[in-house]
N, C-alpha and C positions, 0 to 999 in steps of 0.2 A: 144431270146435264152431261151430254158428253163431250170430251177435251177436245175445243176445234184442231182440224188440223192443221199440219204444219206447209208453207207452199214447197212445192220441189220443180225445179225446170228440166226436162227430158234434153239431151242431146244425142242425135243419131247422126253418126259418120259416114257418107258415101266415097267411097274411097276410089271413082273412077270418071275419066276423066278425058274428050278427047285427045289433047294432046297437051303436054304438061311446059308450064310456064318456063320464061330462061329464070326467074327468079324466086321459083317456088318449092320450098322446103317441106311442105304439107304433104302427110303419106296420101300418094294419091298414083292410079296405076292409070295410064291412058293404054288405048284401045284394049280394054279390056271387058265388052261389053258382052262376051261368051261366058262371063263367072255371073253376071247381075242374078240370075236363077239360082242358083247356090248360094251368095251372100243374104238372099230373098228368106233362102229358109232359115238361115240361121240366125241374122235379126229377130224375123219371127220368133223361133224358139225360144233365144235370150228376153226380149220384150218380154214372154213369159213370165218364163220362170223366175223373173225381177221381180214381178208387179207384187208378188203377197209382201215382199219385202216395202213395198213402199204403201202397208194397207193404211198406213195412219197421215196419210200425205196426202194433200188435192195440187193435181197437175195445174200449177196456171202460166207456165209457158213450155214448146216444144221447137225445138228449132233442129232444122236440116240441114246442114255445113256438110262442104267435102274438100276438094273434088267437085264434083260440078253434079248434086245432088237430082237436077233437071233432069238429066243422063235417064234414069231409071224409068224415065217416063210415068206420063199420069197413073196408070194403071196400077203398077207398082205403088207408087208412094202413096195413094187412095187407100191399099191396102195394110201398106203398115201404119198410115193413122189410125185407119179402123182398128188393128191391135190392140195400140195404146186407147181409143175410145174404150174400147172393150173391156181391157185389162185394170184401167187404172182409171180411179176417180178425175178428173177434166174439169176442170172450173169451167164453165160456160162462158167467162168472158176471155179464155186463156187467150194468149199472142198465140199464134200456129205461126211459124216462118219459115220460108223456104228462101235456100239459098240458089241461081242461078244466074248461069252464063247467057249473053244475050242470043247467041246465037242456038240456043237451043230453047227458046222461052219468046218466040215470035208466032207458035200455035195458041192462038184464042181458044180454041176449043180442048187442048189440055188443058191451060189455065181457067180456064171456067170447071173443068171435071172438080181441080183439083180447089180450086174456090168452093164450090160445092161439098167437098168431102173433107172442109172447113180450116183450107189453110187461110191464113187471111192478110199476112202480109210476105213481101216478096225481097230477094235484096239481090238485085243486079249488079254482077263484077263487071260494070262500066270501062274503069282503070284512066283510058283518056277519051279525050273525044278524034285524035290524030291520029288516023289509020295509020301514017309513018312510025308513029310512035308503038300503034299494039303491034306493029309486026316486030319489032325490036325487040319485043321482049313475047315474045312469042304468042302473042294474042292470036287468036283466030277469026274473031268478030271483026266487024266496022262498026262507026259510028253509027250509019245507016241503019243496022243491026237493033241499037243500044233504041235508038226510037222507034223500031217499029214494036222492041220487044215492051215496052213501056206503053206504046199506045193498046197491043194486043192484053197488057198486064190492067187497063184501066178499063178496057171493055170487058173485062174477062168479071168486074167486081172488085178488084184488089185497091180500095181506098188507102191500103198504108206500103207503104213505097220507098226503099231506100235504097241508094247508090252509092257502088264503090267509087274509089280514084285514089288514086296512087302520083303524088308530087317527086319530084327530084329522079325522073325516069332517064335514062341514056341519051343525052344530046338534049334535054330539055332546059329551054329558057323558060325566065320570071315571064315574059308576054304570053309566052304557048303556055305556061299553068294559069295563067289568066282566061285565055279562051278556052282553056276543059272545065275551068268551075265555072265559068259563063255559062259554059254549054250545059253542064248539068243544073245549075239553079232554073236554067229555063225551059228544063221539062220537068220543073213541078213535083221533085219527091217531096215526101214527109219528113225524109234521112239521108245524112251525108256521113260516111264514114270515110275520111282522108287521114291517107297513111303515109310519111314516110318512106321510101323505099328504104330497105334494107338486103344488102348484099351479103345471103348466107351462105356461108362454107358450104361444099359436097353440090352448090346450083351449078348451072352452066355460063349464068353470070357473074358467078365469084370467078370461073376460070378464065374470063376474058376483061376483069373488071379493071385494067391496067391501059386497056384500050378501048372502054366502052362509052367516051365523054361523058364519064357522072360527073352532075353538078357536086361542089364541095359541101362542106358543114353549112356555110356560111349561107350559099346561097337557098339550101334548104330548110334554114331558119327562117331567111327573108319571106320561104313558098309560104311557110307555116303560118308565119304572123301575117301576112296579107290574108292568107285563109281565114284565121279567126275573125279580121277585121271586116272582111266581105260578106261574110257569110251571118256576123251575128247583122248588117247592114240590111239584108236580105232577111228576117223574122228567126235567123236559125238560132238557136241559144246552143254556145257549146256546154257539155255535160262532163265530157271524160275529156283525155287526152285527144283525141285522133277523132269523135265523134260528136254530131252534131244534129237538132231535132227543132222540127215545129216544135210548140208546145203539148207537149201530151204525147208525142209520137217517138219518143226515145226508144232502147230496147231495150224492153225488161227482162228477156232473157239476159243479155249480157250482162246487165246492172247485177246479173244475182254474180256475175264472178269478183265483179268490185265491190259489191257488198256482204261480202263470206256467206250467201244464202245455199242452199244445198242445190244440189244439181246432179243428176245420174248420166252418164255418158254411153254409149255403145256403140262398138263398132273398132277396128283397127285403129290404136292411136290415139282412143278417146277420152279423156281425162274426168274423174268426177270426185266431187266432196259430200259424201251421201254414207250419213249415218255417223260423223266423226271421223272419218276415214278417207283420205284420199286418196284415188290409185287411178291406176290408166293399166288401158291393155296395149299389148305390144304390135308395133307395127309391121302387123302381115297377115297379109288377110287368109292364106292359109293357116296360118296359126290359130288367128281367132275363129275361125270356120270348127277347124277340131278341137277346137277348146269346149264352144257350145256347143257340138252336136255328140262328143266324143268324149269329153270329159277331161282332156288334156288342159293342163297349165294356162290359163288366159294372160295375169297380170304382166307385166312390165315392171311396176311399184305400186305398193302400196307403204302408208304410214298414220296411224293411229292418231290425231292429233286432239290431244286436250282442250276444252276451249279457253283456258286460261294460260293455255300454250299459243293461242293464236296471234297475242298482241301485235308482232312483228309482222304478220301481215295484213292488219287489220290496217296499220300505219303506212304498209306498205301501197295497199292497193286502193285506200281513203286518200292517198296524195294524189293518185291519176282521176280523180273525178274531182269537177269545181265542188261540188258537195264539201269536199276537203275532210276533215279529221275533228270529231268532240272531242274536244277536254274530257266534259262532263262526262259522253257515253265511255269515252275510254277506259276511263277512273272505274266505273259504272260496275263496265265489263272484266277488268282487268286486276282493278284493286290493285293499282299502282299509280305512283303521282303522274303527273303531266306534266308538269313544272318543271320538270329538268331538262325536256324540249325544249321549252321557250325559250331561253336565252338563245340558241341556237336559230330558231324561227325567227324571234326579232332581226338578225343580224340581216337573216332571208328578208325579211320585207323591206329593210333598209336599203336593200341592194334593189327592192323591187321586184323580187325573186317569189314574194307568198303575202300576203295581206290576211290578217286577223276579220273576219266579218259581224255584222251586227251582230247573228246568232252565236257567236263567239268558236265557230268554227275556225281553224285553220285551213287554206287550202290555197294553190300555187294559182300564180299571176301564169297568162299564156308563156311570156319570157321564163317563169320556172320552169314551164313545162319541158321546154328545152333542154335544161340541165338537169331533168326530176331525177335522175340515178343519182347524181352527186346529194340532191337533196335529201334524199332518202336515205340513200346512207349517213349522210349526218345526223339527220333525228335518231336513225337506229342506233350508232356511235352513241350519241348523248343516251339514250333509255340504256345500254349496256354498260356502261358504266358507273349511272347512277342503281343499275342491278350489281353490279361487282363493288361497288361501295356498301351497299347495305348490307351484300353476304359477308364480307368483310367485318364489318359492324357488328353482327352476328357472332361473326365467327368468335370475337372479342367480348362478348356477352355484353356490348353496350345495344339498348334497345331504346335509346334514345332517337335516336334517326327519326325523321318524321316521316311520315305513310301517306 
């Protein structure tokens, strides 16, 4: 009988983009739609000369992130799924997802191509529903935009459906985050993914973020927890931190970076955990053009990781999903106690911070969510410790310590 194989999720980087957000960090090049024919080949090539590397592997998701992957047009991205159909085993039921911008994902008849050449769900960067609002941070859509690309997105075939939005935006009140998630539960996705703004360094709104009326901490707790409350009100069950799903319609690409599942990445920028090894290539898309075609230097980093080396992020990225953290699997995995958390957990669910579940999972209340760096770090604290205790122990030839 031969060893099933193992699942791997594919992600490809489009790294262009009409014109780039005030708030956005992501290698991403606008007007730069004179290189799409050169990056074209070089995907190509790389999809490649990956795939023998992945012969023991069936692809059961694929997902298109950028930049504003729509960019490339149907033709294009027809083409490099065919690649990956071609190249690499395909579970027949895999998630195919494309990520786009509304304004460029209002042609029914691209979407239908690319329905056809079996992407099968779509994820629209909505962001708000307040045209005041996307011009402030440099949006180039309307609202108007966001439903026609939605109505063209559900004639086109595409039953699984998910929307961005972005809370705590420059000048935004709790009532105007009320009328964007209004606005988006009532065109009917499958998926809500609400984020947080975050104002990163090297943006154009870090350089004005002194005078840009951001809401505070406080009131972007308040967006948060009305979020989880409305939205689970409305059938949505939250899953992760930031992310929220009919039943059944979560993403399972994503779920593989919360749940340490393998993943191959390509493209400027693009990060993957495939083969015990994590690495990303570096951001520039000439760089990575001559790397593939030419044989130059791709990486950025890479790092070897033991799976018995993994615990800390096992703990780490099990705290951002309600799924939460096993005892059991921990121990399972890790062949280390679990127990030297708890006291620490407890004190969190005292505060109301994490609740122990029937399945004897640990995992953070919405209010945790808020504070999960702090929490995280404290479970890690406590597992480092009771690691420096036992090497200690060791060290003293007492082998008494309990395992």
């Amino acid at each position: 009988m031969k060893p099933e194989k193992l699942p791997l999720g594919i992600y490809v980087h489009v790294p262009f983009c009409k014109s780039k957000c005030q708030y956005c960090d992501f290698y991403s090049l606008p007007n730069a739609e004179g290189r799409m024919d050169g990056y074209q080949k070089a995907l190509t090539a790389h999809l490649t000369e990956t795939a023998p590397r992945a012969a023991g592997h069936r692809v059961d998701t694929v997902y298109f992130g950028g930049g504003t992957p729509s960019l490339l047009g149907a033709k294009r991205l027809r083409e490099l799924l065919g690649v990956i159909f071609k190249r690499y085993d395909v579970a027949p039921d895999a998630e195919i997802s494309l990520e786009a911008n509304p304004e460029s994902a209002g042609d029914f008849r691209a979407l239908r191509t690319l329905r056809r050449a079996g992407f099968n769900r779509i994820s629209l960067g909505m962001q708000s529903a307040d045209d005041g609002e996307l011009r402030r941070i440099g949006r180039i859509h309307t609202f108007a935009q966001v439903g026609e690309a939605v109505t063209a997105a559900r004639k086109a075939g595409f039953d699984n459906l998910s929307l961005d939005l972005i809370y705590g935006l420059p000048g935004q009140t709790m009532d105007r985050w009320k009328a964007n998630l209004a606005a988006a539960v009532n065109l009917a996705p499958q998926h809500l993914s609400c984020y947080g703004l975050k104002v990163e360094e090297g943006t154009p709104l870090f350089e004005k973020r002194n005078s840009a009326e951001l809401p505070g901490d406080d009131a972007q707790a308040d967006m948060y927890l009305y979020t989880v409350d409305t939205l689970r009100h409305y059938g949505f069950f939250q899953y992760e931190i930031s992310n929220f799903a009919r039943p059944g319609c979560e993403s399972r690409h994503n779920l593989k970076y919360w749940t340490l599942q393998e993943y191959a990445g390509f493209g400027p920028g693009a990060h993957s955990d495939f083969g015990g090894v994590r690495y990303a290539y570096a951001r520039d898309l000439d760089a990575y053009q001559k790397g593939v075609l030419e044989g130059a230097p791709l990486l950025s980093e890479s790092e070897r990781i033991p799976q018995m080396a993994r615990d800390t992020e096992y703990l780490m990225l099990g705290l951002r999903t309600c799924r939460g953290i096993s005892p059991r699997e921990f121990e399972h995995r890790y062949r280390h106690r679990f127990s030297c958390m708890e006291p620490f957990l407890r004190e969190c669910e005292a505060a109301g911070y994490a609740v122990c579940r029937e399945d004897g999972n640990w995992a953070l209340t919405p209010r945790g969510f808020l504070v999960s760096n702090r929490i995280i770090g404290g479970v890690l604290d406590a597992l480092g410790a009771d690691k420096q205790a036992q090497a200690e122990a060791a060290a003293r030839g007492d082998y008494r310590i309990k395992l």
